[in-house]
C-alpha positions in Angstrom: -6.7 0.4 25.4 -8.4 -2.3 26.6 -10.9 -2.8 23.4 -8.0 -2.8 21.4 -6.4 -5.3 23.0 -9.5 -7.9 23.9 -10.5 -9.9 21.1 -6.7 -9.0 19.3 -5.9 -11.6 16.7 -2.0 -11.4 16.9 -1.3 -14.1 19.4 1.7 -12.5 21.0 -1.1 -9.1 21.5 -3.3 -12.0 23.4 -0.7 -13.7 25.1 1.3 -10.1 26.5 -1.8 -8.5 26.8 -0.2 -5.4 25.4 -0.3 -3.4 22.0 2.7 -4.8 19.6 4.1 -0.8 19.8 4.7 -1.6 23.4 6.7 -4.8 22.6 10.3 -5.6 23.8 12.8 -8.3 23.5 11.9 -9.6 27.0 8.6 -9.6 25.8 9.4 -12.3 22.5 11.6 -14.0 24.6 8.6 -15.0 27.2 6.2 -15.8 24.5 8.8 -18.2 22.6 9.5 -20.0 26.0 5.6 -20.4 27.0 4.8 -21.1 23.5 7.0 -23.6 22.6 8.4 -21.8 19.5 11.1 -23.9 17.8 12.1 -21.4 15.2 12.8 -17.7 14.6 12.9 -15.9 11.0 13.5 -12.6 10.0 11.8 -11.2 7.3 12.9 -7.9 5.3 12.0 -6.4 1.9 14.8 -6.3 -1.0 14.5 -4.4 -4.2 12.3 -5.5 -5.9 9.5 -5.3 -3.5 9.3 -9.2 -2.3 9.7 -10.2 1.5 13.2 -12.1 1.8 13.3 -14.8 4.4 16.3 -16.1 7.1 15.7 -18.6 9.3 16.9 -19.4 12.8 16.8 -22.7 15.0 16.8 -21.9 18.4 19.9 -23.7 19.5 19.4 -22.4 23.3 18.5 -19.1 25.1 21.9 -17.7 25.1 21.3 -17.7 21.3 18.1 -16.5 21.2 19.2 -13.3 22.6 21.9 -13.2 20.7 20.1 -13.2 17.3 17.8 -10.9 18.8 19.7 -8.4 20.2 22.5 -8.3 17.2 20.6 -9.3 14.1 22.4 -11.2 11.5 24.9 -10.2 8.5 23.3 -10.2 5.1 24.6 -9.9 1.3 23.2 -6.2 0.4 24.3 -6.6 -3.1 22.2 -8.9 -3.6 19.1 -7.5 -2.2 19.8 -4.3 -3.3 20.9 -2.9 -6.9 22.5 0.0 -5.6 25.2 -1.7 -3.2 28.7 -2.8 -4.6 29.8 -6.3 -4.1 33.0 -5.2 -2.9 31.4 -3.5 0.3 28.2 -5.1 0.3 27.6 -6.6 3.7 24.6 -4.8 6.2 23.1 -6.0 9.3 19.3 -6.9 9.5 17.6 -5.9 13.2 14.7 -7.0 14.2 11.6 -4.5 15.0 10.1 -6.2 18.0 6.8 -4.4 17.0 6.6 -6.6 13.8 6.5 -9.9 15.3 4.1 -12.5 14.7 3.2 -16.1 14.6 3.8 -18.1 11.0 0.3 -19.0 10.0 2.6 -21.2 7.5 4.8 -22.4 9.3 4.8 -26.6 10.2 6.9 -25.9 13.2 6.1 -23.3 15.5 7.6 -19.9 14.3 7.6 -16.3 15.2 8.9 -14.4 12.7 9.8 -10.2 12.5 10.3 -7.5 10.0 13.8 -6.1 9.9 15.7 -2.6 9.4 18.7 -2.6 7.5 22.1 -1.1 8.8 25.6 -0.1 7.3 28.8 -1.0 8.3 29.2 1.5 10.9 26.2 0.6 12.7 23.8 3.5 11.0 20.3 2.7 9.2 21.1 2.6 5.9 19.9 5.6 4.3 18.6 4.4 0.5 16.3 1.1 2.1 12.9 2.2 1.6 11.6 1.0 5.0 14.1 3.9 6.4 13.2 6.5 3.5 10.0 5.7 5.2 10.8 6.7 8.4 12.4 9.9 7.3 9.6 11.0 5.6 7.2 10.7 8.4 9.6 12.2 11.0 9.9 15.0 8.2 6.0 15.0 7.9 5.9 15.4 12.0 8.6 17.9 12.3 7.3 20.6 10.2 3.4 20.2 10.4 3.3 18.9 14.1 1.0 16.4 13.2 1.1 12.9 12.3 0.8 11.1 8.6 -1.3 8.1 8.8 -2.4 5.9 6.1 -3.8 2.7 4.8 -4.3 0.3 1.7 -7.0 -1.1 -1.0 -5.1 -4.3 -1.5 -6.8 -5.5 -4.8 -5.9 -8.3 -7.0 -6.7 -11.1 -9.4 -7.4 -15.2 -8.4 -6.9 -17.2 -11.4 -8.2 -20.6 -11.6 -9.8 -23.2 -14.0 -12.7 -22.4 -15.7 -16.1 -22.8 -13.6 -19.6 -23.0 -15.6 -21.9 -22.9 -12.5 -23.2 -20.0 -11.8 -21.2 -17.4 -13.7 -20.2 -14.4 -13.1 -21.6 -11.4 -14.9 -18.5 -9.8 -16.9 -17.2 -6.8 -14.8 -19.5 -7.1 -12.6 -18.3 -8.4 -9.7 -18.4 -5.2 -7.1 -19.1 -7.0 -3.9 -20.7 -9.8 -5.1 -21.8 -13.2 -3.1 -21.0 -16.6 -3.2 -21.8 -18.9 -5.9 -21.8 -16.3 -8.3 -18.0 -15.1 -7.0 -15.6 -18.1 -6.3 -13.5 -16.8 -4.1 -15.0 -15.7 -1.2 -14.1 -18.3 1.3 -9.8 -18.0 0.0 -10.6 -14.1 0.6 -11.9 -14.4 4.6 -9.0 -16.8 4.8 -6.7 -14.3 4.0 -8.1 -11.7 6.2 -8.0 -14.0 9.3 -4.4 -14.9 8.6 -3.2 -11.1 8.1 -5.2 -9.7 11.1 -3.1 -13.0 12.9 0.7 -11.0 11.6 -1.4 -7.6 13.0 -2.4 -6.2 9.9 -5.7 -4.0 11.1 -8.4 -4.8 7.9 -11.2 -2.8 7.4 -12.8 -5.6 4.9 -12.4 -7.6 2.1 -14.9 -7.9 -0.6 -15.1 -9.0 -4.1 -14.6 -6.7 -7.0 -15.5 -5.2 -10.2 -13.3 -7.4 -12.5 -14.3 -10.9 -13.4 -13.7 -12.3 -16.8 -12.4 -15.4 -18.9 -9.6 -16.0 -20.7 -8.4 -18.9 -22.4 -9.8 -21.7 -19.8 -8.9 -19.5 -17.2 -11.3 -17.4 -14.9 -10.1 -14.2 -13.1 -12.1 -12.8 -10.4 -10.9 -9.4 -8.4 -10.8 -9.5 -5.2 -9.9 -6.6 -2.7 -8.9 -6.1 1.4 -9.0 -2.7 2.8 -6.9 -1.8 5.9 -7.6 0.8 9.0 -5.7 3.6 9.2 -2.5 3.6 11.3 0.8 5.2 11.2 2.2 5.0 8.0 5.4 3.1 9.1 3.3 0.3 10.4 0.8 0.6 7.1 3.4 0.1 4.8 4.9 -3.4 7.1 0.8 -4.5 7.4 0.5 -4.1 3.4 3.9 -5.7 2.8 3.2 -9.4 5.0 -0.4 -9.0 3.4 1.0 -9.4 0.0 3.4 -12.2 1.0 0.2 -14.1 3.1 -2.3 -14.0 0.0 0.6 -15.2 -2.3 1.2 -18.1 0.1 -2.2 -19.2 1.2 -2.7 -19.2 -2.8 0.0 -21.7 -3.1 -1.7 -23.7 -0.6 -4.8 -23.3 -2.5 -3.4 -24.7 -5.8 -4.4 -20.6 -6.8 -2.4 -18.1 -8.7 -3.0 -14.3 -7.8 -1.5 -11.4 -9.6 -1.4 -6.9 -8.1 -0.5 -6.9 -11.9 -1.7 -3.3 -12.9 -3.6 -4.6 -15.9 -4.1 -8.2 -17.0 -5.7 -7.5 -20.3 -7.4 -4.5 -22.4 -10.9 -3.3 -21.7 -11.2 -5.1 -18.3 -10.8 -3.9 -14.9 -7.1 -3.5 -13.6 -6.0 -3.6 -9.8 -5.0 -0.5 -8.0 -3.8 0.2 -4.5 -5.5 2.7 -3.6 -4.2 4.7 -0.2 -6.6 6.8 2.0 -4.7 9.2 3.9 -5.6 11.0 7.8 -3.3 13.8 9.6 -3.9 13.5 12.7 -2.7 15.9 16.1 -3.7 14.7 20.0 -5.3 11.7 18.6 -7.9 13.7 16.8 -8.6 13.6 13.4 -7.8 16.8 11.5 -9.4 16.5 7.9 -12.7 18.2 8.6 -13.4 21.3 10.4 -17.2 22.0 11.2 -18.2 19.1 9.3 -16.4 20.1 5.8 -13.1 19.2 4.5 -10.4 21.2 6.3 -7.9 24.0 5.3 -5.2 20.8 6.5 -6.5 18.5 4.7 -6.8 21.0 1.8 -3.3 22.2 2.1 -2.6 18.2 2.0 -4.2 17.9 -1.9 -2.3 20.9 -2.8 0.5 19.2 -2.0 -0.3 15.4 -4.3 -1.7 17.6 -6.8 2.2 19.2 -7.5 3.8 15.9 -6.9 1.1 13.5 -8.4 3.2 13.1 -11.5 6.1 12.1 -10.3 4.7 9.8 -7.3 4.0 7.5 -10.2 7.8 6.9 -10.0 6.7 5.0 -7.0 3.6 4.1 -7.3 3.7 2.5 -11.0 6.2 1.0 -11.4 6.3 -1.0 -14.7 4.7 -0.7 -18.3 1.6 -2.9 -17.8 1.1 0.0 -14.9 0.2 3.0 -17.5 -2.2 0.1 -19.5 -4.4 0.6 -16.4 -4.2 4.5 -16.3 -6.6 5.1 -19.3 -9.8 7.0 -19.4 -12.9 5.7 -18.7 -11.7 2.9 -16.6 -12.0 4.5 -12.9 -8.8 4.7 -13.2 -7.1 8.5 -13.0 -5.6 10.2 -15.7 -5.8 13.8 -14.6 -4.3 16.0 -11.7 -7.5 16.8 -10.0 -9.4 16.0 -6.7 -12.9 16.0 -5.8 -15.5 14.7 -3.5 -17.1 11.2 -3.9 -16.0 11.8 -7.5 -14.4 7.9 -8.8 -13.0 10.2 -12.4 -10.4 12.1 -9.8 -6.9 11.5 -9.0 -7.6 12.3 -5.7 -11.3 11.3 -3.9 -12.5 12.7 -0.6 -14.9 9.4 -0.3 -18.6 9.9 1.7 -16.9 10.7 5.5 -20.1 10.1 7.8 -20.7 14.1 8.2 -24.4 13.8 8.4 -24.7 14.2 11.8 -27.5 11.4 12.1 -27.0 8.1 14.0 -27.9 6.0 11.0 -27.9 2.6 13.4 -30.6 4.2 15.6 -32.3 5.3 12.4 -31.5 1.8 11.1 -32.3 -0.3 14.5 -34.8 1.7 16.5 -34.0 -0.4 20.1 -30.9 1.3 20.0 -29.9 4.2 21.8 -27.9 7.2 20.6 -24.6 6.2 20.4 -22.5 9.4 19.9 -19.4 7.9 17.9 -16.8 10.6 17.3 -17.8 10.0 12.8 -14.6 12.7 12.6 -12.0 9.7 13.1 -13.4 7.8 9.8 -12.6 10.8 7.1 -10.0 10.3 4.8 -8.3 11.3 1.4 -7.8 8.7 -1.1 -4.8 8.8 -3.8 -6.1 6.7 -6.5 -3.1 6.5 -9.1 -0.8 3.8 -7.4 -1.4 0.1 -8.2 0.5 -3.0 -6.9 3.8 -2.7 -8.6 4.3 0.1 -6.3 7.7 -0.2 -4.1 5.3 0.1 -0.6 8.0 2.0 1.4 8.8 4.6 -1.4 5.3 5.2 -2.2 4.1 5.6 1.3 7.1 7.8 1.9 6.6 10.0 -1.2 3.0 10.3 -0.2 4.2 11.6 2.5 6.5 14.4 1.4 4.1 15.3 -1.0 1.5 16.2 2.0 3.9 17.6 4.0 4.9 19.7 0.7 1.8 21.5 0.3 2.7 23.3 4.5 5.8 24.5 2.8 4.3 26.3 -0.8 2.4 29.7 -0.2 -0.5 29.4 -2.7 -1.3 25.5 -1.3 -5.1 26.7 -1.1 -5.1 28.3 -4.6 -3.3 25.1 -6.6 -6.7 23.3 -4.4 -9.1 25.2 -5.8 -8.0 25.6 -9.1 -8.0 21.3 -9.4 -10.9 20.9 -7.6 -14.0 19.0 -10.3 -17.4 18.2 -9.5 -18.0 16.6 -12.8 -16.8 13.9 -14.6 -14.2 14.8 -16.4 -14.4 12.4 -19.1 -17.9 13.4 -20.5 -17.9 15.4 -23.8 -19.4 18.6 -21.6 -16.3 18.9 -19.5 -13.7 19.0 -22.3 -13.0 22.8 -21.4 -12.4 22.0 -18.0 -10.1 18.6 -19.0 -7.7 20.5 -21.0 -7.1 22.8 -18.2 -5.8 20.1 -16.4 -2.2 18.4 -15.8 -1.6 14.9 -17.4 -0.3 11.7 -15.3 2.6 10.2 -17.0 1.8 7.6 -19.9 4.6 5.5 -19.8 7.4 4.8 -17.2 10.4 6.5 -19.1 7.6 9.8 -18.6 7.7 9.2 -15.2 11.3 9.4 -14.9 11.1 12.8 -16.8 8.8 14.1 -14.2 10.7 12.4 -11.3 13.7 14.1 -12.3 12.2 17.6 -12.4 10.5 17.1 -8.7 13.5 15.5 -7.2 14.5 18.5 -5.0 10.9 18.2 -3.0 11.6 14.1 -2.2 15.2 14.8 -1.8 14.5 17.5 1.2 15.4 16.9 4.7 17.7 14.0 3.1 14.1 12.4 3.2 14.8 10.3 -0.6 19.0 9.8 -1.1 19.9 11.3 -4.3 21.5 7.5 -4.8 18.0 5.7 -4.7 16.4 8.5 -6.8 18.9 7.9 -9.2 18.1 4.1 -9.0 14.5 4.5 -9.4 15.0 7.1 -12.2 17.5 4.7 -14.4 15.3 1.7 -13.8 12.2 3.5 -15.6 14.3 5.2 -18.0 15.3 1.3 -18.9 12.1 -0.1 -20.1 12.1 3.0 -22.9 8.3 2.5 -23.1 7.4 6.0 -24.1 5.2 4.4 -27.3 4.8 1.3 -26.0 0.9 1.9 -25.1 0.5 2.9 -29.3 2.6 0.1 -29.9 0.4 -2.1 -28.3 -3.0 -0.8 -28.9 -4.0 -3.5 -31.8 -1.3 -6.4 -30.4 -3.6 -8.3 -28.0 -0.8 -11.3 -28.2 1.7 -8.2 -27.3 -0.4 -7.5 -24.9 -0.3 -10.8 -23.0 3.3 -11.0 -23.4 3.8 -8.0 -21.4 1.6 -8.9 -18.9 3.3 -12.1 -18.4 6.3 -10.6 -17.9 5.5 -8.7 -14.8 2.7 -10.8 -13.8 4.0 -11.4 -10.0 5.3 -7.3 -9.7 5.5 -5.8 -6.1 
């Protein structure tokens, strides 16, 4: 515990000098009075996927722990499609776990996630933090284990054309300064998101970087740790809202759009996945992928179709799922393979300590390399409604313990190729099909609703929701359509250029 709390960059971690689970009202209370905080905001994630903000003045300590303890009345019908204004009003509670100090804010600030209740006092079942919740306490209760997971936050920074030292079209993968622009707004964001307690991996340049009309767009990514998928989704969610904000700072504009344009790279959100029991790591079994973790891809492989319902979210979303742009098109896993819907990425099973190997002064280290394996879903991209994706994700995995031939449906979509090369066309056509359009993910939604709808994991109410919002764009041509339009195109793209 006490290497994960030295050198913690979430103030009130520092200052308590205990992990934010361990957190309690006391706990914010003691930090605001040492700290001088002036303000208090609450912070909670509406419909359509943006962070909503109330803010409080601390008029005195008596109301301090009065807005802490009871939360604050909000308008749910506006927040949420799916409430009537004639019984609209819910209840926002802080999660003491959440808090954090407002890198933004001129005044000093903690600010919190939220959980919404009803009027009786109960969570209210169709928010997609608590579908969350229920799908990892599903996940728990019938596996015994514990579903963790994590993000590839990638997206675009736009900005005026820059003629020094260009960058080489789409080829941006991890490239340095001057060549990529962005670098320093990048490490900027990192810093300020590891301050709100999101746990980053890295952050890196990406693939895409291109020009259009006086503009340049570099892709740029920040990858997360694993952690429980509760917290992964809230770390992802105040990412999102911290790189939009520090971009307006910037005089930047950044887009998760799915695709910005044809034949250029789009942004995905990739999720790695871990299930872990007694803090150990239960994806590999002597050194190869496990009979868990396989059971686990069984389980995305059945679902994969309809967890674009969550995970792609608008039209310009199926522009980005086309062949031969590492982007998945087909129900299929496979290791280290980048043409998969689901990778199993290079998980340090060598057995070698590559840093002696690397740095002969060293001593063997021993580092338990089992923690770091992972799965990766690779289908999602940043329209995705966080909460509902995580959380269908989750049933998904949890779905493959509950079918009999799970190991079967594995082998039968595992590929070592790639797919998309002329040889393998026998072995494509054998293969299941990702949506192309959002009114075809409805279709499939509908048809899998049962599995996300178990355990009262999904309400029939929000699946409804989702389902009628695809159905409404009634884009099953649109990528035809399209396909010669490049002003069409841009159009599109402009209309769901800040999605998620």
């Amino acid at each position: 515990m006490e290497n994960e709390l030295e050198m913690n960059s979430n103030l009130l971690v520092e200052f308590l000098q205990k992990p934010s689970s361990e957190f309690t009202k006391a706990d914010i209370i003691s930090f605001i009075r040492e700290k001088g905080i002036k303000m208090v905001n609450f912070m909670y994630p509406a419909g359509d996927g943006r962070l909503k903000t109330l803010n409080f003045v601390i008029n005195n300590a008596a109301y301090l722990n009065a807005i802490l303890t009871c939360g604050e009345r909000v308008d749910g019908s506006s927040l949420f499609s799916f409430i009537e204004a004639g019984s609209s009003d819910l209840y926002v509670i802080p999660r003491f776990r959440t808090a954090f100090v407002d890198p933004f804010a001129e005044l000093p600030t903690v600010t919190m996630l939220c959980s919404f209740f009803n009027k009786d006092g109960e969570p209210l079942e169709s928010s997609p933090e608590y579908t969350l919740h229920k799908a990892s306490k599903a996940f728990t209760e019938v596996t015994g284990m514990e579903f963790q997971a994590m993000g590839e936050l990638e997206y675009y920074v736009i900005a005026e054309e820059e003629e020094l030292f260009p960058a080489t079209d789409q080829r941006g993968y991890h490239e340095s300064g001057p060549f990529a622009k962005f670098n320093e707004f990048r490490t900027q964001c990192m810093l300020y998101i590891a301050q709100t307690g999101g746990q980053i991996k890295y952050g890196h340049s990406e693939v895409g970087n291109f020009t259009l009309n006086g503009k340049i767009y570099e892709q740029n990514e920040i990858e997360f740790l694993p952690t429980k998928v509760e917290d992964a989704a809230d770390q992802l969610m105040v990412a999102k809202w911290v790189i939009r904000n520090l971009a307006y700072d910037y005089g930047l504009d950044i887009t998760f759009a799915p695709k910005i344009t044809v034949g250029k790279a789009g942004s995905g959100l990739h999720v790695h996945m871990r299930i872990m029991k007694d803090g150990k790591n239960q994806m590999l079994a002597g050194g190869v992928l496990s009979e868990t973790a396989r059971k686990a891809i069984a389980g995305m492989m059945e679902l994969a179709p309809s967890i674009t319902a969550f995970g792609n979210t608008n039209p310009t979303s199926y522009f980005r799922l086309v062949p031969h742009q590492e982007a998945p098109t087909n129900v299929c896993w496979g290791d280290r393979n980048r043409s998969v819907l689901v990778r199993v990425p290079l998980g340090w099973a060598a057995k070698k300590d590559m840093c002696v190997l690397a740095n002969p002064l060293e001593s063997e280290s021993h580092y338990d390399t089992t923690q770091k394996q992972t799965v990766e879903m690779r289908s999602p991209d940043g329209s995705a409604d966080l909460y509902q994706l995580l959380a269908g994700l989750a049933v998904a995995c949890r779905h493959g313990f509950e079918i009999d031939n799970a190991l079967d449906i594995a082998e039968k979509t595992y590929v070592n190729v790639n797919i998309h090369q002329e040889e393998n066309r026998d072995r494509l056509q054998t293969l299941d099909q990702l949506p192309d359009s959002c009114a075809a993910s409805a279709q499939r939604l509908q048809k899998q609703r049962a599995v996300y709808e178990k355990y009262n994991v999904f309400s029939p109410s929000m699946i409804d929701g989702i389902i009628k919002k695809l159905t409404s764009y009634n884009d099953f041509t649109l990528r035809d359509d399209l396909k010669n339009d490049p002003e069409g195109m841009l159009r599109l793209v402009k209309t769901y250029f800040h999605c998620g």
